[in-house]
C-alpha positions as CSV (number, residue, x, y, z in Angstrom):
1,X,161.2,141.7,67.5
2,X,158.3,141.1,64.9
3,X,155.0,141.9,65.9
4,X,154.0,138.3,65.7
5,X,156.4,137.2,68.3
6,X,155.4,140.3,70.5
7,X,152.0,139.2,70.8
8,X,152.9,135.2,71.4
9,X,154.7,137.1,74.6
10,X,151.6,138.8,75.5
11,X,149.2,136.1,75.2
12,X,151.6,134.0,77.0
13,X,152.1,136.1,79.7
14,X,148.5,136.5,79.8
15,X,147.7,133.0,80.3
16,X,150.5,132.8,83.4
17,X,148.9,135.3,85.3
18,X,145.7,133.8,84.3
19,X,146.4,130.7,85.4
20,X,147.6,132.2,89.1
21,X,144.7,134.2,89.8
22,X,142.4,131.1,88.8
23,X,145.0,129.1,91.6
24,X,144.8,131.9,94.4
25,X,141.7,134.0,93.7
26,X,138.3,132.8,94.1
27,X,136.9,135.6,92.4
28,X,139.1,135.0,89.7
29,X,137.2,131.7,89.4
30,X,133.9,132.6,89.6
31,X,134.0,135.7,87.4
32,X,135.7,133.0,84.5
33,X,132.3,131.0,85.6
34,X,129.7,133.6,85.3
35,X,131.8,134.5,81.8
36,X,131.3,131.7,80.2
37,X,134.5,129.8,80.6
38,X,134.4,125.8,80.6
39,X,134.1,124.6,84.2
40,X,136.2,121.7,83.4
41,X,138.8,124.3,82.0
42,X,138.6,126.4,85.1
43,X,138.7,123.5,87.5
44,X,142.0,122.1,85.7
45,X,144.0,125.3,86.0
46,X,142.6,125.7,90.3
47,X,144.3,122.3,90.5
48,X,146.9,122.7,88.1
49,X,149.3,123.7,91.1
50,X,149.1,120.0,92.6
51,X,150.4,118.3,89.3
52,X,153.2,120.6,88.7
53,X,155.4,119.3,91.4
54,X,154.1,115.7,93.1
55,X,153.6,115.9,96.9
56,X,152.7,113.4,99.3
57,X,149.8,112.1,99.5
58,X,147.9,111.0,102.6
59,X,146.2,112.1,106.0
60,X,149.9,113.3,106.5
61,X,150.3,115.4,103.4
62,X,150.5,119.3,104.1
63,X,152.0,119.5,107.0
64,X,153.3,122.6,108.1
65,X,151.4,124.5,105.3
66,X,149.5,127.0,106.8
67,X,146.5,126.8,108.7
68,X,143.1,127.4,106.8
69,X,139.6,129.4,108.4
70,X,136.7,127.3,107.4
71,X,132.9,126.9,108.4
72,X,131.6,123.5,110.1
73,X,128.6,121.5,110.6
74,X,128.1,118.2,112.5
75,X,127.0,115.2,110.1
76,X,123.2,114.4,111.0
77,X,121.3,111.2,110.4
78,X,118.6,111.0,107.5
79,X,116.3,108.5,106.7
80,X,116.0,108.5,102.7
81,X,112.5,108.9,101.3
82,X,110.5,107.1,98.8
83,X,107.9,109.7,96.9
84,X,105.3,108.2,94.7
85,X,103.2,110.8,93.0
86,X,99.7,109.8,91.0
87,X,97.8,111.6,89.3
88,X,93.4,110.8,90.0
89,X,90.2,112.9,90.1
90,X,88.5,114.6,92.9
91,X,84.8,113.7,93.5
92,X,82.5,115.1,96.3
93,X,82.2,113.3,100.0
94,X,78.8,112.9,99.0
95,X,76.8,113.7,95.9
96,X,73.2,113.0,94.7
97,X,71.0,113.6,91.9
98,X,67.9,114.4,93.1
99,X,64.3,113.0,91.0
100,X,61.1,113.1,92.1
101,X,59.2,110.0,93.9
102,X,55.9,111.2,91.7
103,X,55.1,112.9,88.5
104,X,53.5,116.3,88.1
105,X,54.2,119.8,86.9
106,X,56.3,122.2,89.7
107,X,54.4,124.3,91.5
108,X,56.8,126.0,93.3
109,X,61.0,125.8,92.8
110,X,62.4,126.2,96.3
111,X,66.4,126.7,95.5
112,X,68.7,128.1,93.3
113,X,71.9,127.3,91.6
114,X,75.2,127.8,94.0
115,X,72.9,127.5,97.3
116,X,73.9,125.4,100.4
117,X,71.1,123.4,101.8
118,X,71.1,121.1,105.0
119,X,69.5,117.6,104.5
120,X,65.3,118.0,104.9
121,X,65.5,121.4,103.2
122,X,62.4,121.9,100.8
123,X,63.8,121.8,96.8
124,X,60.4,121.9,95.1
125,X,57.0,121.0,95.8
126,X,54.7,119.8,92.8
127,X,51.3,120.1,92.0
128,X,49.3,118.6,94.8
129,X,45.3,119.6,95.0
130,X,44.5,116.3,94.4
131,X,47.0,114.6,96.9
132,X,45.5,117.5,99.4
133,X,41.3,116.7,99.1
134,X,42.6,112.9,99.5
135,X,44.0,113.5,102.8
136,X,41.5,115.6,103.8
137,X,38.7,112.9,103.3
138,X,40.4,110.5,104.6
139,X,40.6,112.7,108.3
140,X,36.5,113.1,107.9
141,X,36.4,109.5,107.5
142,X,38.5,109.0,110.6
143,X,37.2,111.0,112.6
144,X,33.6,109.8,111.5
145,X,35.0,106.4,112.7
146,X,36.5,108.0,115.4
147,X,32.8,108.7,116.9
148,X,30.9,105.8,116.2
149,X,33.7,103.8,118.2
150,X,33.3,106.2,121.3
151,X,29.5,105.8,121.3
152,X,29.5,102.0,121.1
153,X,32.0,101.4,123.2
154,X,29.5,103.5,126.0
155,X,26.7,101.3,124.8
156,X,29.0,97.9,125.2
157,X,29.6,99.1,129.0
158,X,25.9,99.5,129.5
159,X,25.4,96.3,128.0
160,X,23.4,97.9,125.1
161,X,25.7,97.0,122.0
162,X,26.8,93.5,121.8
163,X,30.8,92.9,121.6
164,X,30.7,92.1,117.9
165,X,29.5,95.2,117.0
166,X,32.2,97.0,118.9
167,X,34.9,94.9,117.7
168,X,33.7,95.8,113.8
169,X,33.7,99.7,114.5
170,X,37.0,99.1,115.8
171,X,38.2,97.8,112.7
172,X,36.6,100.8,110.6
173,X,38.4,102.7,113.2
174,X,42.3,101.8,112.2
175,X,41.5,101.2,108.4
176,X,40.4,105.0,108.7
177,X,43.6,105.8,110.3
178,X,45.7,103.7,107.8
179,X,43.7,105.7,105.3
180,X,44.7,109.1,106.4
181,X,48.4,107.7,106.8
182,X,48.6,106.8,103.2
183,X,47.0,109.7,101.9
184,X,49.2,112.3,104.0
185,X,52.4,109.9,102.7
186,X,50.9,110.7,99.0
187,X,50.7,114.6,99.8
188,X,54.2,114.5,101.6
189,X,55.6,112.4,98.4
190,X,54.7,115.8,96.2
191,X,57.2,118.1,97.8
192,X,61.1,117.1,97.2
193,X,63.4,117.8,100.4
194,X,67.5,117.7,100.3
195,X,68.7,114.1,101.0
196,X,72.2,115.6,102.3
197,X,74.0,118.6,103.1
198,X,75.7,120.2,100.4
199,X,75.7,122.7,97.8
200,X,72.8,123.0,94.5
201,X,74.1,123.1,91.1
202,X,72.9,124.3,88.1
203,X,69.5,123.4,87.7
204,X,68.1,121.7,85.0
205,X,64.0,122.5,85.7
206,X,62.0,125.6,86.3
207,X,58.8,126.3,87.9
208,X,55.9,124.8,85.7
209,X,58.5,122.2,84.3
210,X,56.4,118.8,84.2
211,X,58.5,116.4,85.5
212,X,58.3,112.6,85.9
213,X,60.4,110.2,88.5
214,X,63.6,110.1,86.0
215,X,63.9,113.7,85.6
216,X,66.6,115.1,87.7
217,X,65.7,118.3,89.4
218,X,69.3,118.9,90.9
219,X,72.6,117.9,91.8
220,X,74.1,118.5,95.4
221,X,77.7,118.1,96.1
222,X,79.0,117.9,99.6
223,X,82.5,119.1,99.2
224,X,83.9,119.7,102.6
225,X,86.3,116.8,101.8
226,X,87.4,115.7,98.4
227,X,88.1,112.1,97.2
228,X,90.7,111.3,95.1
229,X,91.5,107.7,94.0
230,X,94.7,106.7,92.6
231,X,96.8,103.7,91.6
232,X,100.3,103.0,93.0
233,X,103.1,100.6,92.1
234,X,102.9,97.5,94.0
235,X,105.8,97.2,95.4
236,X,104.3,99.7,98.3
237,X,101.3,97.7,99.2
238,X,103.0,96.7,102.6
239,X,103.6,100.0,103.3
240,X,100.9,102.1,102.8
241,X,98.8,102.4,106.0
242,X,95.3,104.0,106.9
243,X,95.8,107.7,107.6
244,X,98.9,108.1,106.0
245,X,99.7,111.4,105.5
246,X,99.4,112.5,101.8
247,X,99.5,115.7,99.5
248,X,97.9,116.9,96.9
249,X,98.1,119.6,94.1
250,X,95.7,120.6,91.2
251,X,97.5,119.6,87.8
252,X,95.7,122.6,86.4
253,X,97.0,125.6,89.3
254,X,100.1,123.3,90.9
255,X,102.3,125.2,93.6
256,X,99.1,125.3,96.3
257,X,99.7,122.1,98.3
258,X,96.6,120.5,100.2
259,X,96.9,117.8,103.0
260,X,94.9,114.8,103.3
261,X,95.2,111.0,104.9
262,X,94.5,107.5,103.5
263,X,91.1,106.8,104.3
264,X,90.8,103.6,102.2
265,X,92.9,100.6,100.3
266,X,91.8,98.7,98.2
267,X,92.0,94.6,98.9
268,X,93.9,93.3,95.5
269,X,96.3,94.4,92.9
270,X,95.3,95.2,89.7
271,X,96.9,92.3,87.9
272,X,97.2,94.2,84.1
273,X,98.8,97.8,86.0
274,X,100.6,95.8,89.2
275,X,98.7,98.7,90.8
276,X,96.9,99.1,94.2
277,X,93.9,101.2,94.4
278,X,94.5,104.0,97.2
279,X,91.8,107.0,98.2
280,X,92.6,109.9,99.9
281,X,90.3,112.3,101.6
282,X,91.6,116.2,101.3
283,X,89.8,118.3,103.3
284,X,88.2,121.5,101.9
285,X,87.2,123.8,104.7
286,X,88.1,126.6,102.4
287,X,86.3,125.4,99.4
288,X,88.6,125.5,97.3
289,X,88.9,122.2,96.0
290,X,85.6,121.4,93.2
291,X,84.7,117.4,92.1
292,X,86.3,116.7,88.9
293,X,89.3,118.3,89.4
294,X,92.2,116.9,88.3
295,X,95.0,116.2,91.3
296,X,98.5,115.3,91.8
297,X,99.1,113.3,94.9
298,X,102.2,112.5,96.3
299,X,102.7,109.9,99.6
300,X,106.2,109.4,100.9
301,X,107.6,106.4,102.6
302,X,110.5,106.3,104.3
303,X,113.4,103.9,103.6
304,X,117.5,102.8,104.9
305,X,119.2,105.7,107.0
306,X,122.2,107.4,105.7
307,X,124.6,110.1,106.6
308,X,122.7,113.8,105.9
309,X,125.5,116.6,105.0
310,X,124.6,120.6,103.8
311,X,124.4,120.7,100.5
312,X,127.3,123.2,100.3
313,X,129.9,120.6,102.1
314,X,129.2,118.2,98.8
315,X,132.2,119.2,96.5
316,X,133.3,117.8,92.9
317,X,136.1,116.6,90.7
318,X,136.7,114.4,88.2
319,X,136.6,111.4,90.5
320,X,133.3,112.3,91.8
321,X,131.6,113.7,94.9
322,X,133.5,114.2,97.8
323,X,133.4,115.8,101.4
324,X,136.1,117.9,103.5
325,X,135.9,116.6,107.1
326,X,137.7,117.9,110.1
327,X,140.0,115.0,111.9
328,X,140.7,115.1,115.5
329,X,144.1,116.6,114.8
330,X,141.9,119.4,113.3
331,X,143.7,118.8,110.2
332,X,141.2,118.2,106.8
333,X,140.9,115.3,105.2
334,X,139.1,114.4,101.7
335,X,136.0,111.8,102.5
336,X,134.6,110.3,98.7
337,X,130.6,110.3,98.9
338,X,128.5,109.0,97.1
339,X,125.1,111.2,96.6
340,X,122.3,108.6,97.1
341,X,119.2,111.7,97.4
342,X,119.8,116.2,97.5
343,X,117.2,117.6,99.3
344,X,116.8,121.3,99.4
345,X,118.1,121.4,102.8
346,X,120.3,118.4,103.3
347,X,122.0,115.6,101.3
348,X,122.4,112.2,102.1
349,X,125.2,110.3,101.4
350,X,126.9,107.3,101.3
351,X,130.8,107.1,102.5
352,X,133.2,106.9,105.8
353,X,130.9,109.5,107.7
354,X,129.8,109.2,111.2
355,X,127.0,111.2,112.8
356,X,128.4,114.2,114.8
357,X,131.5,114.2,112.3
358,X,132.2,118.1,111.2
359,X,132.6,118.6,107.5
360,X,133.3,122.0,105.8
361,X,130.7,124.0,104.5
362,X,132.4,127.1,104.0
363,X,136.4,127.6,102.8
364,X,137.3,125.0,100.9
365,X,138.6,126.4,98.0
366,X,142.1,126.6,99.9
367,X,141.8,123.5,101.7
368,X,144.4,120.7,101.2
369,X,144.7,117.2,102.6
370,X,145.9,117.1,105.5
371,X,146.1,120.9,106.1
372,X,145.5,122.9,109.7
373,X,142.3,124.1,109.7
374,X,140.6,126.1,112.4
375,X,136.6,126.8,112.6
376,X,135.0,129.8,112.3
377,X,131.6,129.7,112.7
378,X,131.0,133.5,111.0
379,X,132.8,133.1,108.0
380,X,130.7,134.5,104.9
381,X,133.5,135.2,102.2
382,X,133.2,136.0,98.8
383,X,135.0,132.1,98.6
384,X,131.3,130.3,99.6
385,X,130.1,131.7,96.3
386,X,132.9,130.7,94.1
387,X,133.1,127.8,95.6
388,X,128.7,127.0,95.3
389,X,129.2,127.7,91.8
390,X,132.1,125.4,90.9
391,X,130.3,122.6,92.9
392,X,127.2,123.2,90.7
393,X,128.9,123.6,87.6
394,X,131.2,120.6,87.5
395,X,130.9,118.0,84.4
396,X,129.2,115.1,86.4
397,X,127.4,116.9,89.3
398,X,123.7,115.8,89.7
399,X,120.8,118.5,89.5
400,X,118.6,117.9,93.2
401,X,116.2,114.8,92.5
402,X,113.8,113.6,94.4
403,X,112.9,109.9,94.0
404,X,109.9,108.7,93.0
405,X,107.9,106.2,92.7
């Protein structure tokens, strides 16, 4: 025999035994997976064995063939879910610029940058001698007013003074207080309090700065919640509500989720974007979170219900997704699905499944229809992994996807 012929026999025989470990073995399969090998290739020689010699087809088919050990899990109900994600900026609860009500030069600078104040706190206080000897003057002049109104009005009683007299020292008597009012408002106007809580940028003015009523002398930032404001499709304006849950991530450190609620809508679409304004409030107890941050936020709506499998019952061929469910004959029968959303936890699917229905999570490699099967709730063979990686690696199988808006 020439050598050429000799290794024709080898390969050949190589390919047969090949062909029956790929049949039988689920290692076999997985290790011509992890090589490298075509799944489409190794999925045609696992089911090679049906198409060699035609058998019946049906809920009947298999009969007598022996009985396989599988793992089972009930069908469950799942609602599928609608995510729309938009991206917006954060800004502060509250912020202000703070400015002075009068000019001067600052006498004394109160705060520094990354303080927290409450609202009243002094910020600075300018200049004021001036603003000081008003308001005292205008006390002397009350309380000169003050005395010449007590006196008369002991005269008036002894009939001494006459009534007009009294009436006119009364008069010098609240124009002295008015007086003393407006200067002590003047004085008061020269210091610069916090309008709100929150925290003191950097500051733009130092002591002996002159400074007039557009010059800002801070910035304070309440950020114990961050707003966001973002746009979504509107198709969802019915079914966004007020204190809907949302979520949030910064675009520029993702993986960190924050929760928030709706906490306004806006009243019209936008007619060029067919969007409707939406703000959520994220609370930032931690501080965290800083205005002007960029944010992805996500809401999710729910939508039709459908039948929710593990994701390891979903199996495929070349006619698509499909399920192994357990009859009441505890004989196993091929269901056709059709994957409407994967989850990481759960699938939901569309096809003859009922709620409570057991499907095969674990075993199917050896399953055929209509074969005995009997559960075995413990089973962790080698077969779950082969079996996990020929679902995955099928021509036509769907990565997970979440929809979105």
């Amino acid at each position: 025999m020439s050598i050429v012929k000799q290794l024709i026999l080898v390969l050949a025989l190589a390919l047969g035994v090949g062909v029956l470990a790929v049949r039988h073995a689920p290692q076999a399969r997985a290790f011509l997976l992890e090589s490298g090998l075509s799944p489409t290739l190794v999925a045609l020689a696992a089911q090679g064995g049906e198409q060699e010699a035609p058998q019946e087809r049906g809920p009947r088919a298999g009969r007598g063939a022996r009985s396989a050990v599988v793992t089972t899990v009930p069908v469950t109900a799942g609602v599928i879910s609608d995510t729309v994600r938009a991206i917006g900026s954060g800004e502060a609860q509250h912020s202000v610029s703070v400015v002075p009500l009068g000019s001067g030069v600052i006498a004394e600078l109160a705060i520094s940058s990354g303080d927290v104040v409450k609202k009243g706190d002094l910020l600075a206080r300018l200049n004021s001698a001036s603003e000081e000897i008003a308001r005292d003057q205008a006390q002397v002049s009350l309380n000169a007013a003050k005395d010449s109104l007590d006196r008369y009005t002991e005269l008036a009683r002894a009939n001494i003074a006459s009534q007009v007299e009294l009436e006119g020292l009364q008069t010098a008597y609240d124009a002295s207080q008015l007086s003393l009012r407006d200067a002590t408002v003047d004085l008061r106007e020269r210091s610069i309090f916090a309008p709100i809580d929150g925290s003191v940028g950097i500051l733009p003015v130092e002591a002996g700065d002159y400074i007039t009523t557009e010059t800002e002398v801070a910035t304070l930032d309440d950020r114990s919640q961050i707003i966001v404001d973002v746009w979504i499709p509107e198709r969802f304006a019915s079914r966004v509500a007020l204190g809907q849950l949302v979520t949030a991530e910064r675009l520029a450190d993702p993986g960190q989720v924050f929760e928030g609620t709706v906490s306004g809508i806006g009243s019209r679409i936008e007619t060029d974007s067919r969007t409707l304004q939406v703000r959520a409030t994220i609370d930032n107890a931690d501080d965290l979170l800083r205005p002007g941050m960029a944010f992805s936020v996500s809401l999710s709506f729910d939508g039709d219900p459908y039948p929710s499998v593990d994701p390891l019952a979903v199996q495929w061929d070349e006619d698509g997704a499909y399920v192994w469910t357990v009859s009441e004959d505890q004989s196993a029968e091929r269901t056709p699905v059709q994957i409407i959303q994967r989850n990481s936890d759960a699938v939901l699917v569309d096809g003859a499944l009922t709620e409570g229905q057991l499907v095969v999570t674990e075993g199917v490699l050896t399953l055929r229809e209509g074969m005995s099967v009997t559960a075995d709730s413990g089973l962790r063979a080698s077969d779950t992994a082969a079996a996990t990686q020929q679902r995955t690696d099928l021509p036509g199988a769907p990565a997970p996807v979440e929809r979105e808006g």
